[in-house]
Residue, then its C-alpha position, 0 to 999 in steps of 0.5 A: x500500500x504505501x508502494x503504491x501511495x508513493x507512485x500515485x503521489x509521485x505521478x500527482x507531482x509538480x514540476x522542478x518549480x525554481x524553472x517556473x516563472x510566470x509569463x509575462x504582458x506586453x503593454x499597449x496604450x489603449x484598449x480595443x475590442x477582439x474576437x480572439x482575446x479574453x479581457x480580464x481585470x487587473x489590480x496591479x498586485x504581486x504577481x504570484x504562483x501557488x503551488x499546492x501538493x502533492x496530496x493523497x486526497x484533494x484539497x489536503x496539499x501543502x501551500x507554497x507560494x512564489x512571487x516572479x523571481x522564484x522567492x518564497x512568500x509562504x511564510x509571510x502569507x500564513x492567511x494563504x496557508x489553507x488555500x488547497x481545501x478550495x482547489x479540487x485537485x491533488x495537485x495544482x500550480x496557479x497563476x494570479x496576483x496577491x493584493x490587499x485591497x480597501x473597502x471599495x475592492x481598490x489595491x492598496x499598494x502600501x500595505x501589499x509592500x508592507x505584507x511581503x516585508x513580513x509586517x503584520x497588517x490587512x489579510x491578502x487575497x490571491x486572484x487566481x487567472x491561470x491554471x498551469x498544473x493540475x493533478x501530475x498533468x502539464x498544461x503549459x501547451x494547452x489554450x487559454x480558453x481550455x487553461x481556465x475552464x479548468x480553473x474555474x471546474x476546480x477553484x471554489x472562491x472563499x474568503x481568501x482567493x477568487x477566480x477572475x473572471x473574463x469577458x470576450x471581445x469586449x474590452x472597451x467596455x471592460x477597461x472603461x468600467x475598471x477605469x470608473x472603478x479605480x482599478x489598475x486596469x485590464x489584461x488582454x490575452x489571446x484565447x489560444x495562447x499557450x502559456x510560456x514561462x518567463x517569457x513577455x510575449x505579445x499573446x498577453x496585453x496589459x493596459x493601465x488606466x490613467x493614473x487616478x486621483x488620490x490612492x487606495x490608502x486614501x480612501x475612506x475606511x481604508x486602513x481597517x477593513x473587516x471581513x474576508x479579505x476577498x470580499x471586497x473583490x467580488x463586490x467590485x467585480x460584481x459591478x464590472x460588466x460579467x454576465x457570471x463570476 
């Protein structure tokens, strides 16, 4: 039996994970309308992988956690700790951006910054957009739309991590909403784009929405914000124009 246990944990395992990086936009200054792309909010965070597993049983996997140069950040997220028991897999490797946000859904890049130097303060929020790994299986070479499919069959949303969700073709009307709601902007990724670690690739587009007047740490009710640390993000994502989470 335990033969066989570590043959199936060995077969659920992840890849060498200090040769995965995350793969990377190119910027454009204005957004556009495509058939061929999905359009995605992006609140400007630490761009991040979650590796989870390998486990015996779903959602029972060990957490870590990578920013893109590879350095580890597991132990100054412990709010992060027990991420697996929302993935339904053995094994899994995301792909999304950590932030802490204000009571309007809106990052606060002072108190991320302050969160990743290992200082106490408001609970982080991973939003996941990527699937790379899941269950011993690559899919690196798969297209986007096939990527997150998966992703949303085996993400659950909870208290500490969203699936982002994405429109299609519409991408006017989506930075136009991100922009009123003072966000970071939008991704633009071609629906049969492979995933290509490290590599900054025309596939992916970020467009930034012009700089905002004040700043998330300036809002009100800003700097004690209760509550799950992702709640904040559904509710602003509800106002964005998704026919469905």
């Amino acid at each position: 039996m335990a033969d066989q246990l570590s043959l199936r944990l060995e077969a659920d395992g992840l890849p060498d994970l200090p040769d995965l990086r995350p793969m990377l936009p190119r910027p454009l200054p204005s957004a556009f309308d495509s058939d061929e792309h999905l359009f995605e909010p992006w609140w400007g965070g630490e761009r991040a992988l979650v590796m989870i597993g390998p486990a015996e049983l779903a959602g029972g996997g060990e957490v870590r956690i990578h920013d893109a140069v590879g350095r580890d950040l597991t132990a100054v997220m412990p709010e992060l700790a027990g991420l697996a028991v929302r993935v339904a897999a053995r094994s899994a490797i995301l792909d999304g951006e950590l932030v802490v946000v204000d009571l309007a859904g809106r990052a606060d890049a002072g108190e991320l910054a302050r969160r990743l130097g290992g200082q106490p303060g408001r609970a982080v929020a991973f939003l996941a957009f990527d699937l790379l790994h899941l269950d011993g299986r690559s899919l690196l070479s798969q297209p986007l739309v096939r990527r997150r499919e998966a992703l949303r069959r085996v993400l659950r949303p909870g208290d500490e991590v969203v699936a982002v969700p994405a429109i299609a073709t519409e991408g006017v009307a989506l930075f136009d909403a991100a922009v009123a709601q003072g966000i970071a902007g939008i991704l633009a990724r071609q629906r049969s784009s492979p995933y290509l670690p490290g590599v900054r690739s025309r596939l992916w587009r970020y467009v930034a929405a012009r700089p905002a007047t004040g700043s998330a740490t300036e809002a009100e009710g800003a700097a004690d914000v209760p509550g799950p640390a992702a709640a904040p993000v559904l509710a602003l994502i509800s106002r964005l124009p998704f026919e469905e989470l």
